[in-house]
N, C-alpha and C positions, 0 to 999 in steps of 0.2 A: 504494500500500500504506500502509496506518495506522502512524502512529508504532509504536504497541505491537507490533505483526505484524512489523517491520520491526526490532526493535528482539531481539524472539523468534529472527529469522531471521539473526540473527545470533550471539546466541549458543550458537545448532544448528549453523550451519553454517559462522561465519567463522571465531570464536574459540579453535577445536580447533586451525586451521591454522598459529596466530603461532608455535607453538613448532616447526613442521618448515618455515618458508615462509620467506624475506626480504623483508620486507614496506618499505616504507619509513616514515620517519615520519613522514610525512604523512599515511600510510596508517594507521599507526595509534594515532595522534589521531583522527583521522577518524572509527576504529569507537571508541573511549574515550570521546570526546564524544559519541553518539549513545547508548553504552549508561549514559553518569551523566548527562544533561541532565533539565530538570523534566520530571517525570511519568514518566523512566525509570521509575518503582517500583509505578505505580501498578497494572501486570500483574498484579501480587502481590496492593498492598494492596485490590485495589475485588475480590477476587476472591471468588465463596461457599462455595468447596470447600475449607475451609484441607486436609484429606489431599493435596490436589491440589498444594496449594503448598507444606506440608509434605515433599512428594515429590521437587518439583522444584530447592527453597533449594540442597542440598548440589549439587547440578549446577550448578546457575546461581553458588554460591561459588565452585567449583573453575575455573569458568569466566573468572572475574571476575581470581580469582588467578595464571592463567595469563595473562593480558593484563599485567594488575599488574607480571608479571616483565619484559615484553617492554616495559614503559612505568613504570621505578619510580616515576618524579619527578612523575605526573600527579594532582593532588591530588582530582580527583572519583571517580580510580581506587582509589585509599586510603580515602576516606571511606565512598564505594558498599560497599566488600567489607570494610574493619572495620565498617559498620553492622551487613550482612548477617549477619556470624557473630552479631552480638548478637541482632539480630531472632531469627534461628530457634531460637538460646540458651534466650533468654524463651519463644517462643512453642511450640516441639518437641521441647521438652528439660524446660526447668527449668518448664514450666507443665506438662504433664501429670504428672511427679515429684511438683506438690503435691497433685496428685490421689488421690496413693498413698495407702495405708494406713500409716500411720507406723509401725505393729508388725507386720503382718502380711507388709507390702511393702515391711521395713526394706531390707534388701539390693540392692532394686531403686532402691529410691526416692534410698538413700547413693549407687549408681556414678552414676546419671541427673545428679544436683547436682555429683556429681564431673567428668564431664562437659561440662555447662553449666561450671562456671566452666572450666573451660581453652576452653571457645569463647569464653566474656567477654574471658579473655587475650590470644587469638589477635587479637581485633579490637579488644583495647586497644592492642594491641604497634603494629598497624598505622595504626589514629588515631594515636598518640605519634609515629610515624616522620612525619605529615602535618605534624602541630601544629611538631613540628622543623623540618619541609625550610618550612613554610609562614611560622615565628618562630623564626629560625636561636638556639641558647642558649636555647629552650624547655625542655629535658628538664632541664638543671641550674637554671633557676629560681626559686627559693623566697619562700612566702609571707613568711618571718619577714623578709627582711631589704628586699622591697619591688619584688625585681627580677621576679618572678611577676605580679603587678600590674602594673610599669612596661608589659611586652610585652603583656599582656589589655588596656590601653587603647590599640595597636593595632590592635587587632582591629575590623572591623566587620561590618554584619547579613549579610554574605555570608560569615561565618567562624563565626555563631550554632551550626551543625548541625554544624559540625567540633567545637568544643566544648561543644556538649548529647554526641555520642557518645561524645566522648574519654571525660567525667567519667561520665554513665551506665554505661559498660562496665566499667568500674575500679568505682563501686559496686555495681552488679550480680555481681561478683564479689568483693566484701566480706560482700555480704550471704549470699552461701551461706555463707561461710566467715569467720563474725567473730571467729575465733583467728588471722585471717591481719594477724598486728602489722605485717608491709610494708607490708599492702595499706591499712591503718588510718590507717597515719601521714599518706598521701598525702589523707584525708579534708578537711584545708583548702584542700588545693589544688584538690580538685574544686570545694569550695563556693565558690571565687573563679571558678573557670571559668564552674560554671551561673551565677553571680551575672552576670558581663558579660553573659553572653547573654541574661541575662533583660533589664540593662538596653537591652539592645540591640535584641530580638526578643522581646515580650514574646507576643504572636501566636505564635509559632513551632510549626509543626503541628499544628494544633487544637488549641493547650492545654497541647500535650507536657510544656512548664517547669511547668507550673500539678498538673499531676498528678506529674511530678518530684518536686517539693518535697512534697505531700501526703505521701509516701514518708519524702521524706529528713527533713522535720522530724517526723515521726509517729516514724520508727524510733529516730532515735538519741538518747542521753542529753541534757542539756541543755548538758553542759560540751564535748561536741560539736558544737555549733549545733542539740541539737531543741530543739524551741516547738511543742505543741500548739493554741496560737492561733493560730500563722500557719501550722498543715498545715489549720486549718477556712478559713481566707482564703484558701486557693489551691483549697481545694476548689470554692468558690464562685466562685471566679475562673474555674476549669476549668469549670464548667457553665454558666457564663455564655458564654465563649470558643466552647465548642461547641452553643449553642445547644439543650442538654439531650441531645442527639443521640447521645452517644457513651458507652457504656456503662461506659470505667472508670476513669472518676473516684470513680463508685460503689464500684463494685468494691475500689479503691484504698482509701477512706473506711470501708470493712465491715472491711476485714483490717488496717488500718494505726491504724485507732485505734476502732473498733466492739470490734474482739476484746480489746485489749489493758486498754480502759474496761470488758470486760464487760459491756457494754452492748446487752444482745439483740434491745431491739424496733427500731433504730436502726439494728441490723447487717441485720435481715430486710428493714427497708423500703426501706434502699437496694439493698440487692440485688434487691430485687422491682422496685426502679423501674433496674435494669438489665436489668434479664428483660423490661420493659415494651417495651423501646426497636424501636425500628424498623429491621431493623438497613440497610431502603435506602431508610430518608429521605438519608440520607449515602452514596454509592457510594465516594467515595475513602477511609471507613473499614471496608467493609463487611466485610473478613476480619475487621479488630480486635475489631470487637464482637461478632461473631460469638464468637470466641477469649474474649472477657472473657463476656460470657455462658456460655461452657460451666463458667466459672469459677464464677460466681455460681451458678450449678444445682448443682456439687458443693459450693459452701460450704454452699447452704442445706440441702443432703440429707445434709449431715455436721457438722451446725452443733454437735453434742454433742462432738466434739474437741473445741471452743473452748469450750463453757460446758457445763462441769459439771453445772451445774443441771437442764439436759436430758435427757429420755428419751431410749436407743436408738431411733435412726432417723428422727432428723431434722424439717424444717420440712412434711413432711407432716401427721405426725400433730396439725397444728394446737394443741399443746402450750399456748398462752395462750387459744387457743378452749374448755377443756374445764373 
């Protein structure tokens, strides 16, 4: 039987059991290691049906978390199941929300985000409990007086993904909600986290840091750490890393500094050369682009939110052709 099938067959059929069984622990390590080792994930992400895996995330988390209970201290069990709250956050939550209507689909589109961020939480709470049991005196830390640092140069390239999730999840939930001053404060401490990882694992999943940063310096103020020179240098970084392959660094680049420049024919071209992509020259990203494509099709059929300038109804009516 194939990893993947093997890997399926057991979260149908073993992992309902840990919580009425006595299992031992070797028993389960055994199924913990099988369900977070490499390419655990990749059932999901090489997948073409995102509804399909939209469908299946919340099972396969609650799955994950009932292991989790039965195995607190296993750290690919922590990292796997705080990712996962994020992934489907981003991807079946807080992305189709941006797709609302802002005034028409206020109401929907407010609980949706509201939502998303307490799944951000959920699978922040559970990185920081990793980041803990993994750098015992992690959670008290602090950038200002040096001891936040001292522990990030322990860390190495097999720690990179534990601290891309931790920091992403926690700004993933700043950014729905940038009146949340708690969540604000802890902002240096993110950018020291992605910082190791970057020096660490610059590579790290196609780019992931490289489009990271596109984000984190595009969004925030400058007395915060943004620099829109260095969200264009990661963008570039990112398209190079992935080989032009992967649809949203674009994406990234139209919404995080296209809109904000007002900059329209810049916003459209990359979005079109997101739409251009192929989404299975790459299988192990094919739901992702897939997911940033449906994106870029509503930015550009709704691109009159962002620029004023524009007529009702979007990058159809060819607007600069006429």
């Amino acid at each position: 039987m194939k990893k993947k099938s093997w890997v399926l067959f057991v979260l149908l059929c073993i992992v309902p059991l840990l919580a009425s069984c006595s299992i031992n622990r070797m028993a389960i390590n055994a199924v913990s290691n099988a369900l977070t080792g490499d390419g655990s994930a990749d059932v999901f992400t090489s997948d073409s049906d995102p509804e399909l895996v939209g469908a299946a995330l919340p099972f396969a988390i609650k799955m994950y978390e009932s292991l989790l209970s039965q195995n607190p201290g296993h750290q690919g069990l922590m990292l796997t199941t705080g990712s996962l709250f994020v992934m489907y956050a981003v991807a079946f939550v807080q992305g189709p929300a941006e797709m609302l209507d802002p005034i028409d689909d206020f109401q929907e589109r407010h609980a949706a985000f509201d939502r998303a961020k307490r799944l951000h939480l959920r699978g922040h709470a559970i990185l920081n409990t990793a980041l803990e049991k993994r750098f015992p005196g992690f959670g008290a830390a602090r950038v200002e007086d040096g001891s936040l640092q001292a522990l990030l140069a322990r860390a190495r390239r097999d720690d990179v993904p534990l601290l891309y999730w931790a920091a992403a999840s926690g700004l993933a939930a700043f950014s729905i909600d940038v009146f949340d001053f708690a969540l604000g404060a802890s902002i240096p401490r993110w950018s020291a986290m992605i910082a190791r990882a970057y020096e660490l694992y610059p590579e790290f999943s196609h780019g992931a840091l490289n489009e990271f940063y596109i984000l984190f310096y595009a969004a925030l103020p400058e007395i915060l750490g943004g620099n829109r020179d260095q969200a264009q240098v990661h963008f570039r970084r990112a398209v190079e890393r992935t080989g032009g392959l992967a649809a949203g660094p674009f994406v990234s680049y139209a919404s995080a500094i296209s809109i904000p420049a007002q900059d329209y024919d810049t916003f459209r071209e990359k979005l079109e050369t997101a739409l251009a992509i192929d989404v299975d020259a790459n299988p192990s990203i094919r739901l992702v682009n897939i997911l940033a494509q449906r994106r870029a099709r509503n930015m550009l059929n709704h691109a009159y939110r962002h620029f004023s300038f524009l007529p009702f109804g979007g990058w159809e009516d060819d607007f600069w052709d006429e």
